[in-house]
Biotite code that builds the C-alpha atoms (Angstrom):
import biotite.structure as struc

atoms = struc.array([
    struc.Atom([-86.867, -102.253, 42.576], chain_id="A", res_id=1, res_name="UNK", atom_name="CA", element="C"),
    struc.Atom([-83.952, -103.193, 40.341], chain_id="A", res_id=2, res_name="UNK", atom_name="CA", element="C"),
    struc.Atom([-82.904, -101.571, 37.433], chain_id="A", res_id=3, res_name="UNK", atom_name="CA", element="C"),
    struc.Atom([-80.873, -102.529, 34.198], chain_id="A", res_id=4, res_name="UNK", atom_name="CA", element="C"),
    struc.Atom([-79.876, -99.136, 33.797], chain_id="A", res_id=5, res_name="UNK", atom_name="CA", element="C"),
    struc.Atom([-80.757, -96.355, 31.154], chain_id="A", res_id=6, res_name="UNK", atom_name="CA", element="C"),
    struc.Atom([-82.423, -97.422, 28.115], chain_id="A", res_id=7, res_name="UNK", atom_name="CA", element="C"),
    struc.Atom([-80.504, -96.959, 25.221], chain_id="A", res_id=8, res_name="UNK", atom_name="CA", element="C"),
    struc.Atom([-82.461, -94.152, 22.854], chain_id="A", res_id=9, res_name="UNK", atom_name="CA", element="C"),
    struc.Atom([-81.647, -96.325, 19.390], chain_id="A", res_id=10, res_name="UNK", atom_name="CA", element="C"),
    struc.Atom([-82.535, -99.554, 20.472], chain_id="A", res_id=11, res_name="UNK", atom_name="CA", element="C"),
    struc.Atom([-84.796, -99.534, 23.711], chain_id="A", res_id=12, res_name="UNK", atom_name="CA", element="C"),
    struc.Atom([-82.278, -102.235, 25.619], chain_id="A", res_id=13, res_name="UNK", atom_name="CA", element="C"),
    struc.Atom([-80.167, -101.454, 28.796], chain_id="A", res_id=14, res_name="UNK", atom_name="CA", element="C"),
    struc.Atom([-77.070, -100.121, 29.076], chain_id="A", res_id=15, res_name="UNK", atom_name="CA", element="C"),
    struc.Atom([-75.985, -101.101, 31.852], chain_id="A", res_id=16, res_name="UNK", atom_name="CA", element="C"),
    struc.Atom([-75.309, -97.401, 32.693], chain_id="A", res_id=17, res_name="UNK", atom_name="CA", element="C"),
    struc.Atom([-76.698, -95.910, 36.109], chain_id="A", res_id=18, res_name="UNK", atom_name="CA", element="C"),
    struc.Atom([-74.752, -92.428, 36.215], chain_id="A", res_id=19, res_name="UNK", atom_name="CA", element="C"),
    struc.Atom([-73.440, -89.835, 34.196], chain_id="A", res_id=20, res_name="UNK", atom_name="CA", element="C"),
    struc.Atom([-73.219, -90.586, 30.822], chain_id="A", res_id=21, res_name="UNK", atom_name="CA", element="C"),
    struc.Atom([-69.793, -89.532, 29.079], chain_id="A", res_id=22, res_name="UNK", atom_name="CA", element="C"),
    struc.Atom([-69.045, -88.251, 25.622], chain_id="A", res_id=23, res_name="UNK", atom_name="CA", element="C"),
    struc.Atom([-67.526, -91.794, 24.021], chain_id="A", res_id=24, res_name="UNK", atom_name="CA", element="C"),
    struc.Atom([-70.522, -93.733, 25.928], chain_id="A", res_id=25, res_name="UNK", atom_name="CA", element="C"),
    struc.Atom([-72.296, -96.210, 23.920], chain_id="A", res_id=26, res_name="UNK", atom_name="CA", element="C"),
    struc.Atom([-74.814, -98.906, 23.349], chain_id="A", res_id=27, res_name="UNK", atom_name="CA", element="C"),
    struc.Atom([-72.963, -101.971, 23.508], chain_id="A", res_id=28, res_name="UNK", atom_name="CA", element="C"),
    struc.Atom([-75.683, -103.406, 21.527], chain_id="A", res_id=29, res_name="UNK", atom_name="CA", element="C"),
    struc.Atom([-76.027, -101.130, 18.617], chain_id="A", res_id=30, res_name="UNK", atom_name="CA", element="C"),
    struc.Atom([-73.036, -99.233, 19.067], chain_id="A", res_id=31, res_name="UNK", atom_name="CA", element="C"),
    struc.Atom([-75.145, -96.052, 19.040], chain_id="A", res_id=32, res_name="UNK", atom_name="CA", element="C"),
    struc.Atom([-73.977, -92.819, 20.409], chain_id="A", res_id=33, res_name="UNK", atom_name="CA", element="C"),
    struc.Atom([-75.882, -92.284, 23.865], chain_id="A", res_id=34, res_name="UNK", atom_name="CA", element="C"),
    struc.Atom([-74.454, -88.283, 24.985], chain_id="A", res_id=35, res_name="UNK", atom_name="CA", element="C"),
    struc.Atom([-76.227, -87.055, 21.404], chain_id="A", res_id=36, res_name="UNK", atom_name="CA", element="C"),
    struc.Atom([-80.157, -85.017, 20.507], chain_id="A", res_id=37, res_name="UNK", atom_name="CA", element="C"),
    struc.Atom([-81.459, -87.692, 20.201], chain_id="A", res_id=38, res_name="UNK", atom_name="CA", element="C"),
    struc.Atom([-80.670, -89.514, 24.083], chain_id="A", res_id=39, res_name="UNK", atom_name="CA", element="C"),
    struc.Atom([-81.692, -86.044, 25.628], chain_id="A", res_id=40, res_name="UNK", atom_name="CA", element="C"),
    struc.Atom([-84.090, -85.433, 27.939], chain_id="A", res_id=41, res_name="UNK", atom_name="CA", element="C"),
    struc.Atom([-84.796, -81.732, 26.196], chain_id="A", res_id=42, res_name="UNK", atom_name="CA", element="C"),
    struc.Atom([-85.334, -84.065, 22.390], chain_id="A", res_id=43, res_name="UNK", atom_name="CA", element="C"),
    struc.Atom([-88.120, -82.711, 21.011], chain_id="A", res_id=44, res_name="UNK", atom_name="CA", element="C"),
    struc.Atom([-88.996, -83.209, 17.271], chain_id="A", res_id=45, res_name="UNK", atom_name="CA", element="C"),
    struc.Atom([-91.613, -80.018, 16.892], chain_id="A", res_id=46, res_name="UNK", atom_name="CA", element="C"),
    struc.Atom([-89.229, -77.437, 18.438], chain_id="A", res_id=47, res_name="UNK", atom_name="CA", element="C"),
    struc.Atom([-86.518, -74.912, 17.101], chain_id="A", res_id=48, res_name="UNK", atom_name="CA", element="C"),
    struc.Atom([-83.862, -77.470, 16.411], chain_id="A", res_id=49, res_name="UNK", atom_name="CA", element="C"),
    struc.Atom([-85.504, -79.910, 18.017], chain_id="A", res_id=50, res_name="UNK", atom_name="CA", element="C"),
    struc.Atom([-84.308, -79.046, 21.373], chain_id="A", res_id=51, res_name="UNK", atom_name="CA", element="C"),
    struc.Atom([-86.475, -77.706, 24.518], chain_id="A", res_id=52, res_name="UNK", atom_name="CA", element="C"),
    struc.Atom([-83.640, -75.366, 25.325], chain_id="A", res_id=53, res_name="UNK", atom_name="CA", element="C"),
    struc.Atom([-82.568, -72.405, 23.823], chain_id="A", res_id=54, res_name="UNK", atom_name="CA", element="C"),
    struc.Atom([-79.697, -73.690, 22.231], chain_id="A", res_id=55, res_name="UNK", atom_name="CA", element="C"),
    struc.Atom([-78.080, -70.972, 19.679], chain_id="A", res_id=56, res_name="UNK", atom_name="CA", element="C"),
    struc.Atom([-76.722, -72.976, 16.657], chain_id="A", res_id=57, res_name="UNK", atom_name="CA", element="C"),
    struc.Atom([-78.020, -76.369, 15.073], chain_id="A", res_id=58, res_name="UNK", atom_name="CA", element="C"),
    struc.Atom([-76.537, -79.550, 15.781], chain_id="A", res_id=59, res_name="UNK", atom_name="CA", element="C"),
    struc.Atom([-76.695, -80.795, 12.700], chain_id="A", res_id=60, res_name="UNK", atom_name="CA", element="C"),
    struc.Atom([-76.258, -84.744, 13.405], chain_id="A", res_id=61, res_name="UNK", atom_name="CA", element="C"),
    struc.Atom([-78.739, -85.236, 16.442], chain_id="A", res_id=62, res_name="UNK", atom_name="CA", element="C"),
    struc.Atom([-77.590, -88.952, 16.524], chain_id="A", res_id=63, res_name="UNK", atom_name="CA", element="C"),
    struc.Atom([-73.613, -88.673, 17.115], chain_id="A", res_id=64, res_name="UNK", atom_name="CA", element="C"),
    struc.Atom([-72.156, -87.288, 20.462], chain_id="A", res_id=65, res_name="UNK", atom_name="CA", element="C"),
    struc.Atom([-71.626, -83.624, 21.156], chain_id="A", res_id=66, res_name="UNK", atom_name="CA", element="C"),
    struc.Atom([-70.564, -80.947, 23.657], chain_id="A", res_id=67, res_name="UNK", atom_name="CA", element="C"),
    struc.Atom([-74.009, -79.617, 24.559], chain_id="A", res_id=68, res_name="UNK", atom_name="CA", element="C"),
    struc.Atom([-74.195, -77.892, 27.709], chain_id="A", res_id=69, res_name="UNK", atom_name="CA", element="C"),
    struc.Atom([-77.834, -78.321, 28.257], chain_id="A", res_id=70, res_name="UNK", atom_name="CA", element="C"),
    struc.Atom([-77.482, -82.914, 27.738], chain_id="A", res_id=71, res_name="UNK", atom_name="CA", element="C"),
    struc.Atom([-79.322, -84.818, 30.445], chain_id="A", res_id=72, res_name="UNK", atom_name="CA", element="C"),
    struc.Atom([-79.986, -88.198, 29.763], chain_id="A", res_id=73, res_name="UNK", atom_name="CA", element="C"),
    struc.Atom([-83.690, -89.138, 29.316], chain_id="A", res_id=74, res_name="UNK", atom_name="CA", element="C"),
    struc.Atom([-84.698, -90.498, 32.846], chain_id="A", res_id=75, res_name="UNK", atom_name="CA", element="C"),
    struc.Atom([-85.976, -93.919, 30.989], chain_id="A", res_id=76, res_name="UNK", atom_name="CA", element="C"),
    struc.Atom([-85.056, -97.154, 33.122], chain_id="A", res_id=77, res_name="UNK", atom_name="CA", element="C"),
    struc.Atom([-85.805, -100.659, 32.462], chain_id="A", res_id=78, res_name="UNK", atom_name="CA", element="C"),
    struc.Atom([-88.566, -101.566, 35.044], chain_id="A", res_id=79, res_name="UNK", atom_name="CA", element="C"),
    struc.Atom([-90.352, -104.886, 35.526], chain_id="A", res_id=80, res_name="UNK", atom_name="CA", element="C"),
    struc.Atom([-92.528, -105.378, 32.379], chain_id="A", res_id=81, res_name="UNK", atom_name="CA", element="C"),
    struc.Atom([-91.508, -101.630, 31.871], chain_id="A", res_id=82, res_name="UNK", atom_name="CA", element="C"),
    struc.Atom([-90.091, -102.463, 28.169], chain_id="A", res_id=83, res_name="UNK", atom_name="CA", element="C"),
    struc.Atom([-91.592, -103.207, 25.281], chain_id="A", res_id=84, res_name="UNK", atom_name="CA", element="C"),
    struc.Atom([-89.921, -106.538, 23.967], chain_id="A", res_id=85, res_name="UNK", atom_name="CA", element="C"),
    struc.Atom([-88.084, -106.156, 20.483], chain_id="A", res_id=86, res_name="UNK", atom_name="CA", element="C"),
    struc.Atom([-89.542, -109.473, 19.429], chain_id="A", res_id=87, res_name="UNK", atom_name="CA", element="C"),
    struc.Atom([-93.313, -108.140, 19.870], chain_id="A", res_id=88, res_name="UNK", atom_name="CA", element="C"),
    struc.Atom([-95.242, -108.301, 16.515], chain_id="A", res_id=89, res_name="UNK", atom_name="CA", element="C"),
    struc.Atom([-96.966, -105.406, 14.822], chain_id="A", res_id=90, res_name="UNK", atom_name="CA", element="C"),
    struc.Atom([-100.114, -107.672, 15.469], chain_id="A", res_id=91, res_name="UNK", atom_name="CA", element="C"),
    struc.Atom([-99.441, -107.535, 19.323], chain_id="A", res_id=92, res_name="UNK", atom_name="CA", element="C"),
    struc.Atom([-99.340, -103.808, 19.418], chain_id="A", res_id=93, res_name="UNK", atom_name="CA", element="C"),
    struc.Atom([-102.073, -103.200, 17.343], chain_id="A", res_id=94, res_name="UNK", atom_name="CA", element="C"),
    struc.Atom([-103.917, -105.239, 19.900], chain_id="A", res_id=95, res_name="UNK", atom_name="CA", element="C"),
    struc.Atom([-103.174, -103.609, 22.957], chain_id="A", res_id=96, res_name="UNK", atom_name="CA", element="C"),
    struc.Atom([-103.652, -100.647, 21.052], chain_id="A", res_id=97, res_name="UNK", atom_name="CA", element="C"),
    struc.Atom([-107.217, -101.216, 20.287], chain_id="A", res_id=98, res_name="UNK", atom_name="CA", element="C"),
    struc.Atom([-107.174, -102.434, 23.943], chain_id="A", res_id=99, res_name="UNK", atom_name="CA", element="C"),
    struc.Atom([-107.440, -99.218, 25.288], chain_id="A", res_id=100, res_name="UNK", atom_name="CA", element="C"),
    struc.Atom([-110.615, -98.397, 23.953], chain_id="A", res_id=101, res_name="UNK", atom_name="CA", element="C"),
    struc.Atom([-112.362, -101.218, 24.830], chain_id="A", res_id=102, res_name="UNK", atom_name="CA", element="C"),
    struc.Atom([-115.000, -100.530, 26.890], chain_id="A", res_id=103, res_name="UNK", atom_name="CA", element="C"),
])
């Protein structure tokens, strides 16, 4: 199956980017920074500086690149109907939210 790439963590489209992602790498779309917190695989909002790993000191801007030893890039790839499109109304996700508990 064909990919687009890694999704970018800011916007949701591809990158265009299939390997390593390097420290100046961005979203050609929204010019976000993709090697930051925030693009991580180990991103996680509830946990000691929002990191899975025990990092020592806070990165204090979690959306701007760093030097983070523990950075993977979130495995997310743009699959066939994989993506939520950015034009989708707040009407069409409350549908297929309600959806899902439709017996």
């Amino acid at each position: 199956m064909a990919t687009d790439g890694l999704i970018c963590w800011n916007c949701g489209r591809p990158t265009g980017i299939e390997g390593r992602v390097g420290r100046s790498d961005s979203c050609e779309h929204c010019l976000a920074d993709l090697r930051c917190c925030r693009g991580c695989r180990h991103w996680e909002p509830g946990r000691r500086f929002q990191c899975k790993e025990p990092i020592e000191t806070n990165i204090v801007n979690k959306e701007k690149s760093n030097f983070c030893d523990f950075f993977q890039m979130r495995d997310v790839f743009k699959r066939a109907g994989g993506v939520r499109s950015a034009e989708e109304s707040k009407d069409d996700r409350r549908k297929r939210f309600d959806d899902l508990f439709e017996d």
